[in-house]
C-alpha positions in Angstrom: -34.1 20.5 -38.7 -30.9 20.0 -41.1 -32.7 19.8 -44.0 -34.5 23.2 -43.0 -31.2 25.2 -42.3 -30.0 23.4 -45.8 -33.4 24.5 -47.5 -32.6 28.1 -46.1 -28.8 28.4 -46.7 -30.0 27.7 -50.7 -28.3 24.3 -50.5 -29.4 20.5 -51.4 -29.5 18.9 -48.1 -26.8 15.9 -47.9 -27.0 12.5 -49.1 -28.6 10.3 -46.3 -26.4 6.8 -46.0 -27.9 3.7 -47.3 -27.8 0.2 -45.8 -24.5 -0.4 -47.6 -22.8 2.3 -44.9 -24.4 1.2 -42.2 -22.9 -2.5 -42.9 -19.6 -1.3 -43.6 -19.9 0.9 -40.1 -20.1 -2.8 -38.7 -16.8 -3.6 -41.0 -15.0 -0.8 -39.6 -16.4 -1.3 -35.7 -13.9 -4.6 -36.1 -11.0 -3.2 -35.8 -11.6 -0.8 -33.4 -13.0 -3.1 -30.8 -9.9 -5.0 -31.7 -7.7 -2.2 -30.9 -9.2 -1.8 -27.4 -9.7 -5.2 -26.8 -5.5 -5.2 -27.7 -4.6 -3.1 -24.7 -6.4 -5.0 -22.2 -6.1 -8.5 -22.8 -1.8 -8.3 -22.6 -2.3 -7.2 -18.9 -3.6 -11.1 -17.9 -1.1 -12.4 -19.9 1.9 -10.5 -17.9 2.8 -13.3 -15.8 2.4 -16.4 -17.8 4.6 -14.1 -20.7 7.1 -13.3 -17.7 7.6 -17.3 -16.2 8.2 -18.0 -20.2 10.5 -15.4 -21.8 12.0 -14.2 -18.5 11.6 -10.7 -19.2 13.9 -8.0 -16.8 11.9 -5.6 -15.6 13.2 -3.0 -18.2 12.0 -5.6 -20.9 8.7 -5.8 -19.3 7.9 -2.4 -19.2 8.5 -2.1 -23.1 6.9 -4.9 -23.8 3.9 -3.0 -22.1 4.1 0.2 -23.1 5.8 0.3 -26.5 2.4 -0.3 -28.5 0.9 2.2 -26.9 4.1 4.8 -27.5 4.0 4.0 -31.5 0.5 4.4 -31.9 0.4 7.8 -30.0 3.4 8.8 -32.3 2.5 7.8 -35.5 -1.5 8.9 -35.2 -1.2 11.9 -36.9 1.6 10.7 -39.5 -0.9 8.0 -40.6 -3.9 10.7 -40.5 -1.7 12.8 -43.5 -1.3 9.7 -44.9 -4.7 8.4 -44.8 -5.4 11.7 -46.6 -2.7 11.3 -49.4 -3.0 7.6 -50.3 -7.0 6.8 -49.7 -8.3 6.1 -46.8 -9.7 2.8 -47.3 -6.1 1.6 -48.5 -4.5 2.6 -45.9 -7.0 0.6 -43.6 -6.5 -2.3 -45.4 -2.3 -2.2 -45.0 -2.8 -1.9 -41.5 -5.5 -4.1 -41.1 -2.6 -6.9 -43.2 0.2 -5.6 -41.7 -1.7 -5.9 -37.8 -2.5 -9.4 -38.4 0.9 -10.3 -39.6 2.5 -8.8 -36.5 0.1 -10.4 -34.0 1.4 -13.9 -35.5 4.3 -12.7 -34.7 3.9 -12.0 -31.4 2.1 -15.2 -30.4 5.2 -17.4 -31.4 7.9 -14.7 -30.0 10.5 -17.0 -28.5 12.5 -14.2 -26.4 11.2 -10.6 -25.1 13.3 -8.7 -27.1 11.1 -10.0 -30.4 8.1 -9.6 -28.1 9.3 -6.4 -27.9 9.9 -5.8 -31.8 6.5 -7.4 -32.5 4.4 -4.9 -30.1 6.1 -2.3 -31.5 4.8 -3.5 -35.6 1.3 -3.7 -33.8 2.0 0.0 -32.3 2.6 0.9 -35.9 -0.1 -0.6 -37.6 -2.6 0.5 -34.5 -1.9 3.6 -36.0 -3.5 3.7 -38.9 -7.1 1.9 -37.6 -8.0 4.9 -35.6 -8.2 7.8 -38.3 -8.9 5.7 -41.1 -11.7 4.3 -39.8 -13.1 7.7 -37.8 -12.2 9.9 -41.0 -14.8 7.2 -43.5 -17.2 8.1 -41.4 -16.9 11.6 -42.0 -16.9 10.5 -45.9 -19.3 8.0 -45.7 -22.2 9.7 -43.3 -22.7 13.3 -44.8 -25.8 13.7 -42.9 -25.2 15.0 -39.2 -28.0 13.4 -37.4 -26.7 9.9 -39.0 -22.8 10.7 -38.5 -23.3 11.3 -34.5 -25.2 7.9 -34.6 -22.2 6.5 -36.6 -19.5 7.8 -34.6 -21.5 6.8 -31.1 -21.3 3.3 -32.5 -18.0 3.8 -33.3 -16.8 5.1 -29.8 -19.5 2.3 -28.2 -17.0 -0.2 -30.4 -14.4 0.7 -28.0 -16.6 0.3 -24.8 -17.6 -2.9 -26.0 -13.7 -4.1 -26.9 -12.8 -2.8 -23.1 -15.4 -5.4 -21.9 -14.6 -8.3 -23.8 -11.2 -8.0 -23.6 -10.4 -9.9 -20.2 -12.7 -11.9 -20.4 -12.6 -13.6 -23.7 -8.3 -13.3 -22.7 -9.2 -15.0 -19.7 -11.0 -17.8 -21.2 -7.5 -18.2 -23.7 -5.3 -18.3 -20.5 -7.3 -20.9 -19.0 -6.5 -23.3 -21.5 -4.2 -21.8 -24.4 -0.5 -20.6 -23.9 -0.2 -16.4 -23.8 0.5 -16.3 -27.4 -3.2 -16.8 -28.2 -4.3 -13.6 -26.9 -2.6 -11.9 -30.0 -3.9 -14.1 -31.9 -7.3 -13.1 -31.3 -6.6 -10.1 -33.9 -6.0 -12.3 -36.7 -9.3 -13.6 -37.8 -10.4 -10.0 -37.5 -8.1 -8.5 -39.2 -8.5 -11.3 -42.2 -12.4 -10.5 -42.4 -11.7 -7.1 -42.8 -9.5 -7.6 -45.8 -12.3 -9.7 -47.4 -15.7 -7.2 -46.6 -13.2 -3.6 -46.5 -13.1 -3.5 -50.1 -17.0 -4.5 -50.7 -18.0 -2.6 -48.3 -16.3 0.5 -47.3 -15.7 3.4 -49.9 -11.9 5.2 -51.3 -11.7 9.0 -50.5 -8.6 10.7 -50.3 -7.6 14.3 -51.2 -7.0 14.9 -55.2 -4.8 17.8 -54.4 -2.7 16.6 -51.9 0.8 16.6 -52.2 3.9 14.9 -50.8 4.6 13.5 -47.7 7.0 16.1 -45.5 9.5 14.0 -44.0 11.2 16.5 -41.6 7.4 16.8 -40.7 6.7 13.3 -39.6 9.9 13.4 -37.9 9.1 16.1 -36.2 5.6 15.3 -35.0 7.1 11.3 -34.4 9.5 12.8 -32.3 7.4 15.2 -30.1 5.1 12.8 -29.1 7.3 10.4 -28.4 9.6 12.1 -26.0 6.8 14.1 -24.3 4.3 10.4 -23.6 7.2 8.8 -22.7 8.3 11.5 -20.0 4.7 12.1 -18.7 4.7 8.2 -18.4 8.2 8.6 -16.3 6.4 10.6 -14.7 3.3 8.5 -13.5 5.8 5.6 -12.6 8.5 6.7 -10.6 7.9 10.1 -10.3 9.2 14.1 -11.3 13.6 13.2 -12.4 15.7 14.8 -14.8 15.2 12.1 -17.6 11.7 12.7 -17.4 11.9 16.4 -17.4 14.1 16.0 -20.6 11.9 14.2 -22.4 8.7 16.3 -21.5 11.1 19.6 -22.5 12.5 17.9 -26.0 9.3 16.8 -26.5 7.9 20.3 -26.6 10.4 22.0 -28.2 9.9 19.6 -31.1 6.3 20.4 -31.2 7.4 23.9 -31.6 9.5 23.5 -34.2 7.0 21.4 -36.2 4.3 24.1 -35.4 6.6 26.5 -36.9 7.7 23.8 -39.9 3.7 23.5 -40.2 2.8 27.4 -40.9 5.5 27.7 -43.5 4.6 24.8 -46.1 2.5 25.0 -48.4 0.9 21.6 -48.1 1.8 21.0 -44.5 -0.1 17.8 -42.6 -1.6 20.0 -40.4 -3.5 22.6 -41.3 -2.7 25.4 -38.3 -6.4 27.1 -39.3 -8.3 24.1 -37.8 -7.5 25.3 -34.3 -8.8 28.6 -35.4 -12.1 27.2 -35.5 -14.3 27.0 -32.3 -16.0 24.2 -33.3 -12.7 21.8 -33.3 -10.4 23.5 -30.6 -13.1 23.7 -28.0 -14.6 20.2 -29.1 -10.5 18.8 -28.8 -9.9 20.3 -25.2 -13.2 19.0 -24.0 -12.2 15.1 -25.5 -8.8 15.5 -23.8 -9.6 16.7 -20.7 -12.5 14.1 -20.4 -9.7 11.3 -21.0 -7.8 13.0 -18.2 -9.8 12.4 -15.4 -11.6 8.8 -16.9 -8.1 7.3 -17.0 -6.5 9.8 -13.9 -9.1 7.8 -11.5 -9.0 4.4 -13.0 -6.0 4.0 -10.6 -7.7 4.5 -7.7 -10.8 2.3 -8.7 -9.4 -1.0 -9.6 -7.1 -0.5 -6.1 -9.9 0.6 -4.0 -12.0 -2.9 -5.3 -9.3 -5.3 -4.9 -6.9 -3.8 -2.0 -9.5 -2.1 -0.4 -12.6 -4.0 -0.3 -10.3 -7.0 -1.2 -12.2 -8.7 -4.4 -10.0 -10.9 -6.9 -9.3 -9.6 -10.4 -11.7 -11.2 -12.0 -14.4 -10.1 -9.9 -13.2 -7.2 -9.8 -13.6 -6.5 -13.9 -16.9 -7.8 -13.5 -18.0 -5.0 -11.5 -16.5 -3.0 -14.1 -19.2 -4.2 -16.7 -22.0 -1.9 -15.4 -20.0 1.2 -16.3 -18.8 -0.1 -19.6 -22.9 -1.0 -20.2 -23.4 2.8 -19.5 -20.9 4.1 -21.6 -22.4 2.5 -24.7 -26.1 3.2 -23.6 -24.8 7.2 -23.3 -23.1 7.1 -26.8 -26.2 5.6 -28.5 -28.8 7.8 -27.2 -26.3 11.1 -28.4 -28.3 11.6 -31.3 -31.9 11.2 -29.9 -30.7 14.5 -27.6 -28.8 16.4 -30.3 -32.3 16.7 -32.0 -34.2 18.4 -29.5 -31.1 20.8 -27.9 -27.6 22.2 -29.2 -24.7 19.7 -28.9 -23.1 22.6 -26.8 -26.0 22.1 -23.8 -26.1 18.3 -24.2 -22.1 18.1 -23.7 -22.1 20.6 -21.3 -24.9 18.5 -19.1 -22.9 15.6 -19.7 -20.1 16.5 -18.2 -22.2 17.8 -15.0 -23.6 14.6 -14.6 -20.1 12.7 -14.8 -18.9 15.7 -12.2 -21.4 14.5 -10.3 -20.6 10.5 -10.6 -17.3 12.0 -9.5 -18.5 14.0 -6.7 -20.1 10.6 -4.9 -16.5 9.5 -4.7 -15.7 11.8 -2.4 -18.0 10.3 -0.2 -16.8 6.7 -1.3 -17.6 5.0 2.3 -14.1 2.7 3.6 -16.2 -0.5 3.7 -19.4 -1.8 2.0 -18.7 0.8 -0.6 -18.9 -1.7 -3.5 -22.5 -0.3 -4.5 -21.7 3.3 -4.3 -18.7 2.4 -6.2 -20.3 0.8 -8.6 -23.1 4.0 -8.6 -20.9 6.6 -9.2 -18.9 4.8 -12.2 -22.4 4.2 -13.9 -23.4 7.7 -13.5 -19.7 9.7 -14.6 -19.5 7.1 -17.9 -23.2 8.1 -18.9 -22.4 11.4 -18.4 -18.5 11.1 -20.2 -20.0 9.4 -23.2 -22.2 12.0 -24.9 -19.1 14.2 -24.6 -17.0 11.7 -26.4 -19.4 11.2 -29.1 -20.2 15.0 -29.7 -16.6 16.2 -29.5 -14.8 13.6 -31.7 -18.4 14.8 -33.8 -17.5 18.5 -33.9 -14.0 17.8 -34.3 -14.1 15.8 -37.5 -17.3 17.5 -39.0 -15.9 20.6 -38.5 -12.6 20.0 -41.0 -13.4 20.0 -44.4 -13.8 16.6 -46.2 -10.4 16.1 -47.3 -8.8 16.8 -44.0 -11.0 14.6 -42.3 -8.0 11.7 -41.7 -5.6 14.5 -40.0 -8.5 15.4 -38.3 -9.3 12.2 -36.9 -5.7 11.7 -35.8 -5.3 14.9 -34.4 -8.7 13.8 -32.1 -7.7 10.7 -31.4 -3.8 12.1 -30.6 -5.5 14.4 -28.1 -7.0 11.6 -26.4 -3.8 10.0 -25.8 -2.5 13.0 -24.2 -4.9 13.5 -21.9 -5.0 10.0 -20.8 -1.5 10.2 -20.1 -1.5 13.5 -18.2 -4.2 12.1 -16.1 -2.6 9.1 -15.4 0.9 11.4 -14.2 -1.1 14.0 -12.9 -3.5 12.4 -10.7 -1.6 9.5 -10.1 1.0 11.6 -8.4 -1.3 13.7 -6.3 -2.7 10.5 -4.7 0.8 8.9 -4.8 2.1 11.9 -3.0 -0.5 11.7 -0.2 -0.3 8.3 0.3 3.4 8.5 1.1 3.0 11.5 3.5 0.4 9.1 5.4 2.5 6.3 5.5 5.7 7.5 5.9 5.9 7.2 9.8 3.4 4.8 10.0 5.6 1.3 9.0 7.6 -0.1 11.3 10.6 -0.5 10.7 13.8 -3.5 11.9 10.4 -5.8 11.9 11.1 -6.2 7.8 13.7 -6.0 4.9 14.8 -1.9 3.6 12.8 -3.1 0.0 9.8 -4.2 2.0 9.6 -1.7 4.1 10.2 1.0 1.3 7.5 -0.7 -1.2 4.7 -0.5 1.7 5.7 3.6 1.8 4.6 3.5 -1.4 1.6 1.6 -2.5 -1.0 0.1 -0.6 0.1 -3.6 -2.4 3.6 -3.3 -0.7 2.0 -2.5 2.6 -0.8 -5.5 1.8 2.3 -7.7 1.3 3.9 -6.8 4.5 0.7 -6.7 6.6 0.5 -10.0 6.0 4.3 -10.7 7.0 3.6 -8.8 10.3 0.5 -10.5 10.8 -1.1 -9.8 14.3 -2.4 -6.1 15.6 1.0 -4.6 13.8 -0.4 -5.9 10.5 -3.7 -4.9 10.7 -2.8 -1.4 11.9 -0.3 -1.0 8.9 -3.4 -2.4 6.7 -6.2 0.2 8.0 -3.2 3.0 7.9 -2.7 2.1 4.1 -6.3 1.8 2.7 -7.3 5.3 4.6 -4.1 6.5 2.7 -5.3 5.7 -0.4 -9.3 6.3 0.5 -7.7 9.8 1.0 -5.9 10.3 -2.2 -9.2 8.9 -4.3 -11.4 11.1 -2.4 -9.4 14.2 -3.5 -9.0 13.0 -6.7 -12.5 12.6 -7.7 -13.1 16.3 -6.0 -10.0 17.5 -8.3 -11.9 15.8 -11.1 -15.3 16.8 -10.8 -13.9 20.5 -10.5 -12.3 20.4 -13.8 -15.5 18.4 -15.5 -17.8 21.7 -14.1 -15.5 24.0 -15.4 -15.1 22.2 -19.1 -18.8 22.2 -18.5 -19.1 25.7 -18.6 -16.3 26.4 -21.1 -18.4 23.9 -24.0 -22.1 25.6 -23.3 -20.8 29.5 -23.4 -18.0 28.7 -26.3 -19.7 26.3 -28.7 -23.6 27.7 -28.1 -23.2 27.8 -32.2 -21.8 25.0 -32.8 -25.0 23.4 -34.1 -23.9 24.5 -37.9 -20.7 23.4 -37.3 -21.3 19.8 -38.2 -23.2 20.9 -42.0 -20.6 19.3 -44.5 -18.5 22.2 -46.3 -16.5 23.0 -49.4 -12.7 23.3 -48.1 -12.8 27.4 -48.7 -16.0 27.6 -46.5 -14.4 25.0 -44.1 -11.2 27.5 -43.0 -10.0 30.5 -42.0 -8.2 32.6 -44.3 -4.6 32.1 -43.7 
């Protein structure tokens, strides 16, 4: 069917990758999984990190969140970059520069170096994301083989989530905490070797300098708004986070504005203009806002609810993970036979409805509708993952590709984040309202009594200090509390997934050219 629309438009159809792409495709899937596998394992290794380095509470929050914080911020600074420098060099300094750090972190002898350490990772994170999603644009000029590519390279991702906690369990078990970083470095070593081999240079000839008001600009409003949206989703709406939400987008104004006056700026502004990407970009974020908004509720619902352990209850998180990849690798397989508008926009009604059987989600035995409806959202949420980060980089010209990436993958962040402060509050706020006359209190300490008001662990904790038919009725009063909130949740979440449904098959019905590779001044409005 391309090679027919190529034929017609009086243009040689693209170059088809070779086996020499596909292998480096596996080259650059390293990292990524890495990457993913990078944010789960640190969780597990909280408390053994915490009974050695003695962390305050401040500390430990920073030692959780500040990789996450630099990678956000510098996504799009390292996309530009990407662009400028070469792609492929700018992999391999991260890919050097990531293993160095995660030495680093292993032997970090007090949290404030732990601290420093995640925060070099945070940096060199940054550059793995669009380097490796923007040689794929470079590498796969063929549509039909780049939505295979990049559905390997999301499934990468899926597959780093799943063996994550359990290869960092296996470490724990008989290895201090410092070998869960440590896990990065052969990784990153192999790449260094096979990158160069394997994996082609592009950058842009014309590019020019670096802007540094620019990157400060764009560091700057990511930072402050993540950070106050994360405020947000931990202790709730307070001046400091409203500060940082406000600075946060007045700096994104003022590097919009910076952006439209330069004549080289690191984003082009025209992108957006383009259906193709701006659609394709709302679709990605507002899919990461309700898959991480109700990952809240679901690992509290297995383990305070139907009261599995932690392991058990990431086991039962393998199924959807399994889905996830199966959806992303059949993407291309549907694109040929319909417009990626109608298979995104069926996607997301199948994820509505994985989320609409959460409303439903029974109070007991509900581990296999559970279980069901996760299954059925993630193969629904993945075609829409693969298509959209699709559209989004095959719709920017080639030498834009890295910005574009970054820009994708910056969006994703974003919505994770909102999701997370958003929907976390909701239920937050309704679990509170239930509970608020329903524990007792003079039967238990002020900062017992207060942390059962607020999450169903504080009143699991003082259930079991009541003990007796007070601590069973606190217990029942707290899991309907949060029962409720995940029930609305999911109903707020399959809302928005119909709607996005809609918005993708009316908006991007002729999107089906939009992946077709393009000379820049066919690429981009005129300015």
């Amino acid at each position: 069917m391309t090679g027919r629309r190529d034929k017609a438009a009086g243009r040689p159809p693209p170059a088809r990758a070779t086996v020499r792409e596909w292998t480096g495709l596996a080259v650059i899937a390293l990292p990524c999984m890495l990457y993913s596998m990078d944010l789960t394992v640190l969780n597990l290794a909280i408390p053994s990190i915490s009974e050695d380095l003695k962390p305050t509470a401040s500390q430990l929050l920073w030692i959780v969140d500040i990789y996450g914080f630099f990678v956000a911020g510098l996504l799009v600074t390292m996309g530009t970059l990407g662009d400028r420098i070469g792609r492929r060099r700018l992999l391999l300094i991260g890919a050097a520069a990531f293993g160095i750090a995660s030495v680093l972190a292993a032997f970090s002898t007090s949290a404030n170096m732990l601290i420093a350490t995640r925060a070099l990772l945070g940096v060199a994170g940054a550059t793995l994301a669009p380097s490796t999603l923007s040689l794929i644009r470079n590498m796969f000029l063929d549509p039909g083989q780049r939505t295979v590519a990049i559905g390997v390279w999301i499934s990468s991702y899926s597959a780093g989530a799943v063996i994550g906690p359990v290869l960092g369990g296996v470490l724990l078990q008989f290895f201090p905490w410092g070998s869960v970083f440590l896990i990065g470095v052969p990784v990153m070593v192999l790449l260094l070797v096979l990158g160069p081999i394997l994996l082609p240079e592009y950058r842009d000839p014309e590019a020019g300098r670096l802007d540094v008001a620019s990157v400060a600009l764009s560091l700057g409003a990511v930072l402050a708004a993540i950070y106050g949206i994360k405020q947000v989703a931990e202790h709730g709406p307070d001046a400091m986070s409203a500060l940082a939400i406000v600075a946060g987008v007045a700096l994104g104004w003022a590097f919009a504005r910076r952006q439209g006056r330069l004549a080289d700026p690191m984003i082009d502004l025209r992108l957006f203009r383009l259906p193709a990407f701006s659609v394709s970009l709302a679709a990605y974020m507002l899919a990461c806002f309700v898959m991480f908004g109700i990952f809240l509720y679901n690992a509290q619902y297995l383990q305070l609810v139907l009261g599995l352990s932690p392991l058990h209850a990431g086991l039962w998180s393998v199924p959807s993970a399994a889905a996830f990849i199966a959806g992303s690798m059949v993407v291309s397989a549907l694109v040929r036979r319909m417009r990626p508008a109608f298979v995104m926009g069926g996607g997301l009604g199948v994820a509505a409805l994985g989320f609409a059987m959460l409303v439903m989600l029974p109070a007991e035995g509900g581990l296999a509708w559970m279980v069901t409806s996760t299954v059925i959202s993630s193969l629904g949420l993945a075609p829409v993952f693969t298509l959209a980060t699709d559209l989004v980089v095959g719709s920017a010209p080639p030498e834009r590709a890295g910005v574009a990436s970054a820009i994708s993958e910056t969006s994703s962040e974003f919505g994770g984040a909102l999701g997370i402060a958003i929907l976390g509050s909701i239920g937050a706020a309704i679990y509170r309202s239930t509970m608020a006359d329903a524990v007792p209190t003079g039967l238990a300490g002020a900062a017992e009594v207060e942390a059962a008001r607020s999450t169903l662990g504080g009143a699991v904790a003082l259930a079991g200090q009541l003990g007796g038919a007070a601590g069973a009725e606190l217990l029942d009063t707290g899991r309907a509390a949060l029962l409720h909130g995940l029930r609305l949740t999911a109903g707020i979440c399959a809302a928005v997934l119909l709607a996005v449904g809609a918005l993708v098959a009316v908006r991007l019905r002729s999107a089906g050219e939009a992946a077709q590779p393009k000379a820049p001044s066919d690429a981009l409005p005129e300015r």
